[in-house]
N, C-alpha and C positions, 0 to 999 in steps of 0.2 A: 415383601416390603423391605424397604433399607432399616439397617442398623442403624440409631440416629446414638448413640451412649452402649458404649460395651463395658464391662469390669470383668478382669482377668485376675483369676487367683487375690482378688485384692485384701492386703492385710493392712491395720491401721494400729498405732497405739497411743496415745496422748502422751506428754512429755511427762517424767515419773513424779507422783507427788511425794514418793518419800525414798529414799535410795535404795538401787537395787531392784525396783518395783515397777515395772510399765504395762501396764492392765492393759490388755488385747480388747478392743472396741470391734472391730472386722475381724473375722478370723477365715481367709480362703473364698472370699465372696465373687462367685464369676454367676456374671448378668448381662440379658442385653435386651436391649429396649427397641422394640421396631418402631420407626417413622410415623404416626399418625394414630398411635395407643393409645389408649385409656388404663394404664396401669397402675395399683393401688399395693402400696407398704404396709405390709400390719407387723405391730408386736408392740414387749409393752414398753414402757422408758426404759433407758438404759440396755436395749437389744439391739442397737447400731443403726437404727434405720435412719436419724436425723444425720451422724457419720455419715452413713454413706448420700444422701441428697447432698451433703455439702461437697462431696466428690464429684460429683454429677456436673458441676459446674466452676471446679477447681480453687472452693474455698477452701477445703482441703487438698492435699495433696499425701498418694500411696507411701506408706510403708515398707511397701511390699507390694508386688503385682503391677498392674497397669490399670489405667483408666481412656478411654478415649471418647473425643464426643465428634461426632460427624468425621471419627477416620482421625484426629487429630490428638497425640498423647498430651492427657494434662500437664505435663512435667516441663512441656517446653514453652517456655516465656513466653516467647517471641508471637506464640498462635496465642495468648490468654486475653486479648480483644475480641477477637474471633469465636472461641470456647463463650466467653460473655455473650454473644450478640446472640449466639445457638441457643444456649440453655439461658433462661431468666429464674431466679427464683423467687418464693413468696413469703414469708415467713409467718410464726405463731402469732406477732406482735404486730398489726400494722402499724403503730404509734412511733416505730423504731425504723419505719421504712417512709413515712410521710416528711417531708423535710421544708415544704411553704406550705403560704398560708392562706391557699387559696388554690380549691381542688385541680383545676384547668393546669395552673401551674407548677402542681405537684406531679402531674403526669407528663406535663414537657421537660421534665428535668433532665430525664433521664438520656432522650434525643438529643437535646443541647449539648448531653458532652459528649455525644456521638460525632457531634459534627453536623447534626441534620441539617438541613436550607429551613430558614421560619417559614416558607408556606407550607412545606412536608411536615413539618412538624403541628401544624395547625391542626392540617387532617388527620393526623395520625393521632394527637390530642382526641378530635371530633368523636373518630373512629373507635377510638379504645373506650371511652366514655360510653359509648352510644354500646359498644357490646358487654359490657359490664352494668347495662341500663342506671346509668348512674349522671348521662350528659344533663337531665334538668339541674341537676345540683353541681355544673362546672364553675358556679361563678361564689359557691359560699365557701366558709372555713371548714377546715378535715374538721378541726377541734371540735365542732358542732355533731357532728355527724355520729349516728350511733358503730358499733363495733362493727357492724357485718358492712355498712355502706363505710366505712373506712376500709376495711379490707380488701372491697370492690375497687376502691379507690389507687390501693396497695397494686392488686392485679393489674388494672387499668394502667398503672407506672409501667408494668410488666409489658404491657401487649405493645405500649408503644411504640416499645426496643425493636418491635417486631422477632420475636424469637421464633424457632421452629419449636423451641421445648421447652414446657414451663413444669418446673418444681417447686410443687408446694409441699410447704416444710409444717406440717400439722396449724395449716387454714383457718380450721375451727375451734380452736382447744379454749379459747378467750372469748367466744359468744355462745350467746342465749339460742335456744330453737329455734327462732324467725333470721337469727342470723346466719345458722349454720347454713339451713337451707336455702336460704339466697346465694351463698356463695357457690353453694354445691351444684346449684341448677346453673350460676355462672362459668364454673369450670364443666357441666356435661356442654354447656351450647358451644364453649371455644374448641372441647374435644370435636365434636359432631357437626357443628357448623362451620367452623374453621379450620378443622385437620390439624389441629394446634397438636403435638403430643403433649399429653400430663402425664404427672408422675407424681400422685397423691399419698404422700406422708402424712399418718393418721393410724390411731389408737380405739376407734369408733368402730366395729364390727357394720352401721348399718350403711358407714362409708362406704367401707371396703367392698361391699356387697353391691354398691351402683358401680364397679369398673370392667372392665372388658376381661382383665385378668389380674390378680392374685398374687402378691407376693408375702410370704409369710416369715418374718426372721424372730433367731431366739441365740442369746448368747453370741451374737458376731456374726453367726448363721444364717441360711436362706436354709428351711426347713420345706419346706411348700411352694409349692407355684404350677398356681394354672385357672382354669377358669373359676372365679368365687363359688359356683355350683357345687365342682369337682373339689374344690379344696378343704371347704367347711362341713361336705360331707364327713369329712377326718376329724369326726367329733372327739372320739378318745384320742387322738395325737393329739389333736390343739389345747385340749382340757389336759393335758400332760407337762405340757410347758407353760399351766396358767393362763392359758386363752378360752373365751369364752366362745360362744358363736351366735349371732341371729335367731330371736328367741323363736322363729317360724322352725328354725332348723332343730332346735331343743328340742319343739314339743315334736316334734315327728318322731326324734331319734327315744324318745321317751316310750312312744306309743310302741318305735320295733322293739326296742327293748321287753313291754308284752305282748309280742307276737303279734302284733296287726300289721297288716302289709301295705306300707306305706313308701310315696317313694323320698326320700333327704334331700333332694334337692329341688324343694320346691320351696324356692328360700323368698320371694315376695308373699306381703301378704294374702294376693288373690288368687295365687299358686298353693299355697299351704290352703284355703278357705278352699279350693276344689281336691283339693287331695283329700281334706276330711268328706266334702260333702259326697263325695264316689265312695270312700269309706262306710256312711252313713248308709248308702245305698245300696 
C-alpha cells in the first residue's frame, strides 16, 4: 500500500506560557499511515495525539522533524490547498464546524470554495448525505438535530471535499451511546466501502478496538502500535502509563493471572464468551 501521511522524527511545543518554559507536546514521533487504513490513536488528554491529527493536515505545523501528506512537506505554502483537499478533518464539536442553516447547505460549503461547478456540487451534496445516511434530513436545520446526526452532518461537510483521508479528532467525546455508535458505524462504512483512509482520535478503549490497527501514545510518545489484538494484549505496559484496556481483555488477563489458560486476545465479546466456554469445557 502507498504511504498516504508520514511523520518524521516529529517534535512540536506550543509557544511558552511563562518564560523560559516550552512544554514538549510531540516528542520524536515517526509514523506512517498506509493508503486505505483504518487506524486508531489512543491515550489520555494531554499525550499529543490531538497535536499530532492537527499535523496530519497542516493546522499545525513541526517544530522539529517533517510531516508530509501524499509526498508533499506540510511546511511549504504553496501545496496547503492540496494537503486540504488530501486529509479533511472532524472535529470534537460539530457545533464549531456547521456554519448554515440548513443541512444540504452546510455540506456544499465546503465545495463552493473549492471552486466546484453547482451540478458537482449537488451530487457530491446527494452523495455525502446519502453515505453518512443522513440525506432524508438535507432540507432541515443542524440546530435541530441531535449530537450524533450533527456530527454526521460534520462528516458529510468532510466527504464532500472528496479527501482520500479523513481525521477525526475525538468524534465522540460530546454524544450519548446512540450517538457514538452511529458515528462509528459511519466511519467503518466510509473505511470499507469507500477506501476512504481514517484516522481515529479517541480516548475510548472500545473505539480503538474496531480499527485495523493501533496506535498508542503517552507523553509525546508512540508507545505501541500494531494490530488492537497484539497491542492490548500489553496489559501491564498500558496499565503503566494509566491506560486501561477492553474489559473482555481484563477478565482473561485476570483469569491467566490464576493460571487458567486462556487466550488475551479475544478482545470481542463473542470471542471472550468462546474462550470461556472451551474453558468451561
Amino acid at each position: 500500500m502507498e504511504t498516504i501521511i508520514q511523520a518524521e522524527d516529529l517534535h512540536f511545543s506550543y509557544p511558552a506560557v511563562e518564560e523560559g518554559t516550552t512544554p514538549v507536546v510531540l516528542d520524536g514521533v515517526s509514523l506512517e499511515i498506509e493508503e486505505g487504513s483504518f487506524v486508531a490513536v489512543l491515550g489520555h488528554n494531554g499525550c499529543g495525539k490531538s497535536t499530532l491529527a492537527k499535523h496530519m493536515n497542516a493546522i499545525l505545523l513541526p517544530s522539529g522533524g517533517t510531516v508530509y501528506v501524499d509526498g508533499i512537506d506540510t511546511r511549504d505554502e504553496d501545496r496547503l490547498l492540496d494537503i486540504r483537499r488530501t486529509v479533511g478533518m472532524v472535529f470534537q464539536n460539530p457545533d464549531n464546524q456547521i456554519v448554515a442553516n440548513v443541512v444540504e447547505e452546510d455540506v456544499a460549503f465546503a465545495p463552493e470554495n473549492l471552486g466546484v461547478p453547482p451540478d458537482e456540487i449537488r451530487q457530491r451534496v446527494d452523495d455525502a448525505l446519502k453515505a453518512v445516511n443522513m440525506y432524508a434530513y438535507r432540507e432541515h436545520a443542524p440546530h435541530l438535530l441531535s449530537g450524533g446526526q450533527k456530527q454526521r452532518v460534520a462528516i458529510a461537510g468532510v466527504i464532500a471535499m472528496q479527501p482520500r483521508c479523513v481525521v477525526l479528532d475525538e468524534p465522540t467525546a460530546m454524544l450519548d451511546p446512540i450517538g457514538r455508535k452511529d458515528v462509528l458505524r459511519t466511519i467503518r462504512t466510509l473505511n470499507r466501502e469507500r477506501g476512504v483512509t481514517v484516522v481515529l482520535i479517541t480516548h475510548h478503549m472500545d473505539e480503538a478496538a474496531q480499527a485495523d490497527r493501533l496506535v498508542v501514545m503517552a507523553k509525546g510518545k508512540v508507545i505501541a502500535d500494531g494490530a488492537p489484538k497484539a497491542v492490548f494484549s500489553r496489559v501491564e505496559e498500558l496499565r503503566k502509563v494509566g491506560l486501561t484496556v477492553p474489559q473482555t481483555t481484563a477478565l482473561l488477563w485476570e483469569l491467566r493471572r490464576e493460571g487458567w489458560d486462556v487466550p488475551l486476545d479475544a478482545l470481542s465479546d463473542e470471542e471472550c464468551a468462546q474462550a470461556l466456554y472451551q474453558l468451561l469445557q
